[in-house]
Structure formats: C-alpha cells, structure tokens
C-alpha positions in Angstrom: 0.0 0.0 0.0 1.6 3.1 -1.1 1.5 6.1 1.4 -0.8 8.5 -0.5 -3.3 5.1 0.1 -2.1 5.0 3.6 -2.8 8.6 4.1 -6.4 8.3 2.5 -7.1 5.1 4.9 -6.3 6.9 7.9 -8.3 10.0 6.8 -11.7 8.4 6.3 -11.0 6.1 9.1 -10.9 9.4 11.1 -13.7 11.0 9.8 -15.8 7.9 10.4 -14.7 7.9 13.7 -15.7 11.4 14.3 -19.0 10.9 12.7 -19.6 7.9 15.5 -18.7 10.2 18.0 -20.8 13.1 17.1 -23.6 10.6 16.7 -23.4 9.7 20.3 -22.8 13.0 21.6 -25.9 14.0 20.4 -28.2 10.9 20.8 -26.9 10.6 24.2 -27.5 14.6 25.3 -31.0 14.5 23.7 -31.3 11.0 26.1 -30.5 12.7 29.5 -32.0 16.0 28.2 -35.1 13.6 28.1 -34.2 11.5 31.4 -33.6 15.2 33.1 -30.4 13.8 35.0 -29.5 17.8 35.6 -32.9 18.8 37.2 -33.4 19.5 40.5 -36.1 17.7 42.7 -37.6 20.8 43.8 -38.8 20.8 40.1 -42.1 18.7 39.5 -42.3 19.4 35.9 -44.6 16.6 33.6 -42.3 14.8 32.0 -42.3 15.0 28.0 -42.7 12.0 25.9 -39.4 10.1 23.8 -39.4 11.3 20.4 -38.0 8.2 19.1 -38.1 10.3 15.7 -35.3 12.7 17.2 -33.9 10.2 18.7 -33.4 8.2 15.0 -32.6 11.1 13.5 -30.0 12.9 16.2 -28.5 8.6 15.2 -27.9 8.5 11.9 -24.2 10.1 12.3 -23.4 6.7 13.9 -24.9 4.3 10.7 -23.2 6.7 8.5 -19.6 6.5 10.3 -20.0 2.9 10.7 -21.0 2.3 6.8 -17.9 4.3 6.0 -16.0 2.0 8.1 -17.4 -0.8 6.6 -16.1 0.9 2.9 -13.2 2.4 4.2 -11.0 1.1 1.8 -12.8 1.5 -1.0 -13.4 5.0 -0.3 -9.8 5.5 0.3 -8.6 4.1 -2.9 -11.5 7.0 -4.2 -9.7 9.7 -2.5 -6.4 8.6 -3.1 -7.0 8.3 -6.9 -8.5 12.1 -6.6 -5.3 13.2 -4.7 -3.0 11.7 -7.6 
C-alpha cells in the first residue's frame, strides 16, 4: 500500500470515527436532556414524551460512520485516486 493510500485510509477512518462520535454525543444529550439527570427535585415538571423520531434522526451520524468504516478502503482508494 503506497502512502498516499495509507494517508487516505487513515483519513476516512478518522472521519468515520468522528462521525460515531458526534452521533453519540448528540443521541446521548437529547437522552439525558429527556431523562432530566441535571434537574433539581424541587422541580415537579410533567415529564415529556421520547421522540423516538429525534432520537433516530440525532443517530444516523453513527450508521453513516460505521457504513464508512465498513467501505473504508474502497473509499480510500477514491480519494487517493482524486489526490493523484
């Protein structure tokens, strides 16, 4: 593997990796936004129903990252053939 390819690899690995991360981030803030960990008990506010919709949606950062880990080399042989 030649080190433009190498180079490629480890710079859609990365931004797959971020993509998982910001993924969970946001699935898991909307989550304890939801489960009101930060509240006080003085507050006896109703709580609000999941919205498994946002809670899709604020996920699909994580499919995508882990599809482009799944295709990582294929998309790194793309970028590397651009970079050339």
């Amino acid at each position: 593997m030649e080190s433009s390819q190498r180079g490629a690899l480890g710079l859609v690995r990365l931004v797959a990796g971020c993509l998982i991360v910001i993924g969970l981030l946001d699935a898991g803030l909307y989550f304890t936004q939801y489960l009101h960990v930060f509240s006080s008990p003085a507050q006896h506010e109703p709580r609000q129903p999941l919205n498994i919709i946002r809670l899709i949606l604020d996920s699909l950062p994580i499919i995508a990252g882990v599809v482009i880990f799944i295709k990582a080399r294929a998309i790194a042989e793309w970028v590397s053939d651009l970079i050339e």
